[in-house]
Structures are given as structure tokens and as C-alpha cells.
Residue frames relative to the residue before (quaternion, step in Angstrom):
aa qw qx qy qz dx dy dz
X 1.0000 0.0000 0.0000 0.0000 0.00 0.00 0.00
X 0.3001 -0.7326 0.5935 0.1447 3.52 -0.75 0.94
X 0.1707 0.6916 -0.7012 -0.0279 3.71 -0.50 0.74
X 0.5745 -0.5472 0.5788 0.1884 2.97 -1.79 1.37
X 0.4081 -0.6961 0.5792 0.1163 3.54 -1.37 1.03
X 0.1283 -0.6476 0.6061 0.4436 3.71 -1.16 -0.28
X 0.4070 -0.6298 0.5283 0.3983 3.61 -1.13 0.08
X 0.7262 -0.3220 0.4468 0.4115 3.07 -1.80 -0.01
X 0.6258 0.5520 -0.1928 0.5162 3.58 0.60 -1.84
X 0.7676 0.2416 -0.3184 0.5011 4.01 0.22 -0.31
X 0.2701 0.7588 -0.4519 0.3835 3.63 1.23 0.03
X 0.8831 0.3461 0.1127 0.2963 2.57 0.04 -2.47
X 0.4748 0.5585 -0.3022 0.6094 3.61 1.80 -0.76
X 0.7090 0.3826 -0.2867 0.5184 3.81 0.59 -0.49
X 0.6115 0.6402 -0.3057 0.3504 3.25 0.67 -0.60
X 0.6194 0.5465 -0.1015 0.5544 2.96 1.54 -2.15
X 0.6844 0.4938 -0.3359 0.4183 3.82 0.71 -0.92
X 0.5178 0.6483 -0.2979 0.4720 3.84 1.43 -1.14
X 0.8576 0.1397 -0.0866 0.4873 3.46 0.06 -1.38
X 0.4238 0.5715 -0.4930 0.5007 3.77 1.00 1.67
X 0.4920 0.7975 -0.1137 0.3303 2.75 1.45 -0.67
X 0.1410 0.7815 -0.6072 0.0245 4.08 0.26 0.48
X 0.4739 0.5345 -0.5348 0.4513 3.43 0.23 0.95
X 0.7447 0.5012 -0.0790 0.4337 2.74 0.59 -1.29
X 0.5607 0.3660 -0.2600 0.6958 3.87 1.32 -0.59
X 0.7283 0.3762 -0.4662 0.3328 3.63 0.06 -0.30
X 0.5235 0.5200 -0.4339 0.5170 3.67 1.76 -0.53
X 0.8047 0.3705 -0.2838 0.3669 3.26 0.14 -0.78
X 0.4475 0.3733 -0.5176 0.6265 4.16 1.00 0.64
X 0.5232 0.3499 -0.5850 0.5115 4.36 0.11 -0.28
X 0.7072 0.5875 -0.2839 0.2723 3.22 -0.04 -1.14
X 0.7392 0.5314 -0.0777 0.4065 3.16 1.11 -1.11
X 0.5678 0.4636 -0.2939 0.6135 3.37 1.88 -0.92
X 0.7780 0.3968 -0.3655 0.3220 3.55 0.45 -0.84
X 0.5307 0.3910 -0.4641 0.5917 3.96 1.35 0.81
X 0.6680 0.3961 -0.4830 0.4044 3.43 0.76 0.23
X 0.6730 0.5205 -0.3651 0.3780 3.43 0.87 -0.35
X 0.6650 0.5504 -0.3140 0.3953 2.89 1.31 -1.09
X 0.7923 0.3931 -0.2708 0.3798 3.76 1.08 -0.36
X 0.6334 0.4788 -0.4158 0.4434 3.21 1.18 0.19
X 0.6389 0.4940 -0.2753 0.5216 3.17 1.47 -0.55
X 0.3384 -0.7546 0.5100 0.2367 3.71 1.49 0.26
X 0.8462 0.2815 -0.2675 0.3650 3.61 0.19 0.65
X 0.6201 -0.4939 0.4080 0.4529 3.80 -0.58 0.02
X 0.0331 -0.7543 0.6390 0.1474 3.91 -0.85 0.31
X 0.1281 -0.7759 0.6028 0.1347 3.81 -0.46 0.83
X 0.4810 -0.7834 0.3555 0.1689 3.29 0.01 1.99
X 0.7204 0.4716 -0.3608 0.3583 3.32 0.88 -1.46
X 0.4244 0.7960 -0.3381 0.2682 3.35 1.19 -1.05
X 0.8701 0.1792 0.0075 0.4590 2.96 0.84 -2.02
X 0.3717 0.4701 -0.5629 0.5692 3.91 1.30 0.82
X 0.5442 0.5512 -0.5259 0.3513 3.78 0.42 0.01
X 0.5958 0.6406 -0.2703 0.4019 2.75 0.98 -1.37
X 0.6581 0.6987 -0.1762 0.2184 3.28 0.43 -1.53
X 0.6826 0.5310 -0.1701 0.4724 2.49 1.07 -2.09
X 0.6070 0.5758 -0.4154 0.3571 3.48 0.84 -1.44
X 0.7755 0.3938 -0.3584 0.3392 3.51 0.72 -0.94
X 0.4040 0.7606 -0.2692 0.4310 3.39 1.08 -0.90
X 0.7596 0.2392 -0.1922 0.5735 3.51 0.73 -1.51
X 0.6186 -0.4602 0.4156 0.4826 4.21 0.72 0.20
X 0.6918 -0.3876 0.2821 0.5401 4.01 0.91 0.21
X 0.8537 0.4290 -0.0494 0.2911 3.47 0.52 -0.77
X 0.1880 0.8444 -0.4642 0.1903 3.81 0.23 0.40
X 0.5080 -0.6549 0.4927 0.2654 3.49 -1.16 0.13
X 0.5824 -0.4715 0.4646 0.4719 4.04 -0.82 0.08
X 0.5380 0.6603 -0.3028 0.4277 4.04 1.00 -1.10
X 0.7081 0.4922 -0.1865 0.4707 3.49 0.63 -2.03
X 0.6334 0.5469 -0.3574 0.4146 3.80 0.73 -1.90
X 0.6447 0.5281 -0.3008 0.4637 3.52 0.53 -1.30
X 0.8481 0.1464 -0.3248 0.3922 3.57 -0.24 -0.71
X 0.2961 0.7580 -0.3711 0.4473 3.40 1.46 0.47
X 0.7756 0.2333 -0.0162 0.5863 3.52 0.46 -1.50
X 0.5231 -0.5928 0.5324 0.3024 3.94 0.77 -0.20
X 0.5828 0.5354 -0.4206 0.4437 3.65 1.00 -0.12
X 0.6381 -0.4153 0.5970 0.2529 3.36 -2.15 0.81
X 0.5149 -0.6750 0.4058 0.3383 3.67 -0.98 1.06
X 0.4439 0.7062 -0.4107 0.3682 3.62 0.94 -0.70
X 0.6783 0.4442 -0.1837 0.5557 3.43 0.93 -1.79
X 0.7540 0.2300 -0.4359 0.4343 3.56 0.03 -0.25
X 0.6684 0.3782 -0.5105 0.3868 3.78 0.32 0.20
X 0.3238 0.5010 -0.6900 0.4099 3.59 0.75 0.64
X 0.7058 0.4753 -0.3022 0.4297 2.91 0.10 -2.05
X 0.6421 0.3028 -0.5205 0.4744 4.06 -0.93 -0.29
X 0.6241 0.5286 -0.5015 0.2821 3.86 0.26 -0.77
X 0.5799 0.5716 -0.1549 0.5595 3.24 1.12 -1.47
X 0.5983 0.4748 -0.3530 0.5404 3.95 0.45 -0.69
X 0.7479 0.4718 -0.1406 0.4453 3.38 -0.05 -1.84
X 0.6503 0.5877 -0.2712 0.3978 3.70 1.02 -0.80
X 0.6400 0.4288 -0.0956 0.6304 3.39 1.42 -1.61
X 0.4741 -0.7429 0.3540 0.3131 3.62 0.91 0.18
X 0.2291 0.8446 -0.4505 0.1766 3.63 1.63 0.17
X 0.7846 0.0661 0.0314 0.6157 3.49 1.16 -1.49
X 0.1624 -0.8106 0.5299 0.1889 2.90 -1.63 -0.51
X 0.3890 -0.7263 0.5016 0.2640 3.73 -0.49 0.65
X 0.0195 -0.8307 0.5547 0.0418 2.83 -1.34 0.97
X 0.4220 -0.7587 0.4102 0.2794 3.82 -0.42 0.81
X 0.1961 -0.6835 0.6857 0.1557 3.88 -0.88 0.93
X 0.8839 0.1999 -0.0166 0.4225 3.59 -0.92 0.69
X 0.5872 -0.4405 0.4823 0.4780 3.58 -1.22 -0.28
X 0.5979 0.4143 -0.5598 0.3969 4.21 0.28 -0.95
X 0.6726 -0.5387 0.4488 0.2366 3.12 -1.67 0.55
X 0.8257 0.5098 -0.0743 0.2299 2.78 1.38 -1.73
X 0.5743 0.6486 -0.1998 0.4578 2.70 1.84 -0.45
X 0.1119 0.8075 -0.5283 0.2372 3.64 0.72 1.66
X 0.1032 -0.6911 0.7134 0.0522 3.44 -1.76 0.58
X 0.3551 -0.7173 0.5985 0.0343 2.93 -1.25 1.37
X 0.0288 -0.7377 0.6723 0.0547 3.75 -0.72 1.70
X 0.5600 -0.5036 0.6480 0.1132 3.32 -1.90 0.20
X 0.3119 -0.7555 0.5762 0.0024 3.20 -0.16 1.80
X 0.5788 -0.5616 0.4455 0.3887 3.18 -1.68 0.89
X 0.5605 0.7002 -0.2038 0.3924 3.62 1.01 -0.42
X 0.6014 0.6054 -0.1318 0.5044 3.03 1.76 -0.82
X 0.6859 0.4164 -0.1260 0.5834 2.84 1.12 -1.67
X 0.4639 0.4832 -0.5614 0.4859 4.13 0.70 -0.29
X 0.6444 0.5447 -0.3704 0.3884 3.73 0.20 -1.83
X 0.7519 0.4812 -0.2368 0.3834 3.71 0.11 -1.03
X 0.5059 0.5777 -0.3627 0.5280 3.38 1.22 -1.39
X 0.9360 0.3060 -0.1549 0.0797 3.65 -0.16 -1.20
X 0.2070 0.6603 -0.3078 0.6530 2.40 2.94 0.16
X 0.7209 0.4172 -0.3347 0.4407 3.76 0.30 -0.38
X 0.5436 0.7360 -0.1294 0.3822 3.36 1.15 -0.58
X 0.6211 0.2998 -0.1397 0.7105 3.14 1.21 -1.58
X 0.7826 0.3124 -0.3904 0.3709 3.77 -0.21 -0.57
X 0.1849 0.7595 -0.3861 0.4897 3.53 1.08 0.31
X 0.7036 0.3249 0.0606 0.6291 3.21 -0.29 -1.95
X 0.8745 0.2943 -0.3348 0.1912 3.77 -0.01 0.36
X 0.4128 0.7685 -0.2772 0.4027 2.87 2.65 -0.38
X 0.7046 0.5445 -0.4121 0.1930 3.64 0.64 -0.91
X 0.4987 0.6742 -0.3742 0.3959 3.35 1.64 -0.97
X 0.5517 0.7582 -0.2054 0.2803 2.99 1.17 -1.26
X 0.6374 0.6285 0.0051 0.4457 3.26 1.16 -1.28
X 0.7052 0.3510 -0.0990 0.6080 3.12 1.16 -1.12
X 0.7145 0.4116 -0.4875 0.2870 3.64 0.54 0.66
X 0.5569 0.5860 -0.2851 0.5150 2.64 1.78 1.01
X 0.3836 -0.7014 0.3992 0.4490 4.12 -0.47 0.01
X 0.8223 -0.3180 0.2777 0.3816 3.20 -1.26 0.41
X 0.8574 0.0203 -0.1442 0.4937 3.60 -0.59 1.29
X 0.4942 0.6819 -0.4013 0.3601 3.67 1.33 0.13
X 0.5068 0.6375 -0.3962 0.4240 3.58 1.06 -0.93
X 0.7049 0.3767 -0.3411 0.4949 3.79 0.92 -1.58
X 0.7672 0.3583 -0.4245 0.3206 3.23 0.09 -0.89
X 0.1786 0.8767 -0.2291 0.3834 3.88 1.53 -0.14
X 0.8495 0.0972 0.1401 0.4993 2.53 0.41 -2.31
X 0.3774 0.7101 -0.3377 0.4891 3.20 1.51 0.48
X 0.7133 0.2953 -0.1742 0.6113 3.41 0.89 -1.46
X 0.4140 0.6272 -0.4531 0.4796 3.64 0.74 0.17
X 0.7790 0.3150 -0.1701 0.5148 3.34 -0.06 -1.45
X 0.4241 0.6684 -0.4255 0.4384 4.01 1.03 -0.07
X 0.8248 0.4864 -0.0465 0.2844 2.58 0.29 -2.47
X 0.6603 0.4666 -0.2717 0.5219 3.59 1.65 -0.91
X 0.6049 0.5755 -0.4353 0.3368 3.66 1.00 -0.60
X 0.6807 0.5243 -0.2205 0.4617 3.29 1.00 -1.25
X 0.5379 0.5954 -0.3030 0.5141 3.25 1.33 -0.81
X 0.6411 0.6184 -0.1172 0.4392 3.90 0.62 -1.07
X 0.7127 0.3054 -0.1298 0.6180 3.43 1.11 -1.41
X 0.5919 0.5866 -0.3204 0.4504 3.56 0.90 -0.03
X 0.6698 0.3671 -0.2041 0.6123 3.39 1.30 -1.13
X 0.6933 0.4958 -0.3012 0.4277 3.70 0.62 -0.44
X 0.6409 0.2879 -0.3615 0.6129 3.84 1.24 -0.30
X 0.6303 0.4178 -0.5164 0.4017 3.92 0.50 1.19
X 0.4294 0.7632 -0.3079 0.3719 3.14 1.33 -0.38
């Protein structure tokens, strides 16, 4: 039986191609926050769950299924799961304008806003470490090119949409 080998040389040419790669490091820091959060915060965080949230606040409490969607980058289907699941846990609620069905708005229960409040809380208490793997004044500027890197990132995904 002939079995084909890898070489050393194709090892390392992959290797070299892997860690050139900013795709691939930026998956793998997402990746990385969501085992850090998830263990200090000692529990699972279903992200989409809480950018819903967000958005609600973001938009003043109040927003349509239409808005949430091009909000989160998701296909409307997917966000009426999600609101079921919201609307279910009692986070939000839908409300009808008018006689068209379609014409719904999604509010942010006080319940919602507790749920969110306390999701802020725990990551709070986990940001400062956070800071320190960085030198002095890098985190802002950090999080500067962050908040760059997603906008452009955002307007990129949103003119393919």
C-alpha cells in the first residue's frame, strides 16, 4: 500500500500561510472572547440574544423586526425566531400599529432591561483585567481601531445584503 506522506516543507508553508492570515486571527480572538466570557462569567452568553437587546436600546427601546435585522446582519426569518424566543422569556414585546398585521414594533420590557442590566454587570467586573494586557493607553487606542474596524466592517456587510 502506498500511503502518501505530508512533508516537513508543506507543514511549514501552511503553517507560514495560517499565521499571515488576519482572518483567521480575527476568528480566532471572537473565538477567544467567547471562552473568556463564558468562563469568567461561568455561564454561556447567547450573543445574538443580547445585540437584540442592544439594538432595542440603541434605537430608544423601540424598533421594528425590519430595523433589528439590518441591525444584527441577520435574514428576517432569523430574527423572528429570535423575538419568539425574546417575547417568550418576556425580554420584549410586539406591538401592532394599525390594522396591517405587518406593521409591528418591537419594545423592551422592563424585564429585558433587568436581563441586560446584569449582563452588564458581570462583564463589568471582567473588563479591568482586560486592560492590562495591554500598555498604558493602548486598550483606548485598541478600542478605537476596533470600533473603526467594525464600522467599516458593517458598511461592507450591509452594501451586500
Amino acid at each position: 500500500m502506498n500511503v502518501e506522506q505530508v512533508t516537513k516543507k508543506q507543514i511549514e508553508d501552511t503553517r507560514m500561510a495560517i499565521s499571515q492570515s488576519p482572518l483567521l486571527r480575527l476568528a480566532g480572538l471572537g473565538d477567544l472572547m467567547d471562552r473568556f466570557v463564558r468562563i469568567k462569567l461561568k455561564k454561556r452568553i447567547n450573543w445574538v440574544k443580547v445585540l437584540a437587546l442592544i439594538s432595542l436600546i440603541l434605537a430608544g427601546g423601540v424598533m421594528t423586526p425590519g430595523q433589528m435585522a439590518k441591525w444584527l446582519l441577520r435574514p428576517k426569518d432569523h430574527v423572528t425566531r429570535l423575538l419568539d424566543r425574546l417575547a417568550k422569556d418576556g425580554l420584549v414585546t410586539r406591538y401592532r400599529k394599525g390594522k396591517d398585521r405587518r406593521n409591528v414594533e418591537i419594545r423592551l420590557t422592563p424585564s429585558g432591561l433587568r436581563f441586560l442590566g446584569k449582563i452588564l454587570i458581570q462583564m463589568k467586573k471582567e473588563e479591568t483585567p482586560l486592560e492590562s494586557y495591554l500598555g498604558d493607553g493602548d486598550f483606548d487606542l485598541f478600542q478605537r481601531l476596533l470600533k473603526t474596524f467594525r464600522h467599516n466592517l458593517v458598511k461592507e456587510l450591509t452594501d451586500r445584503l
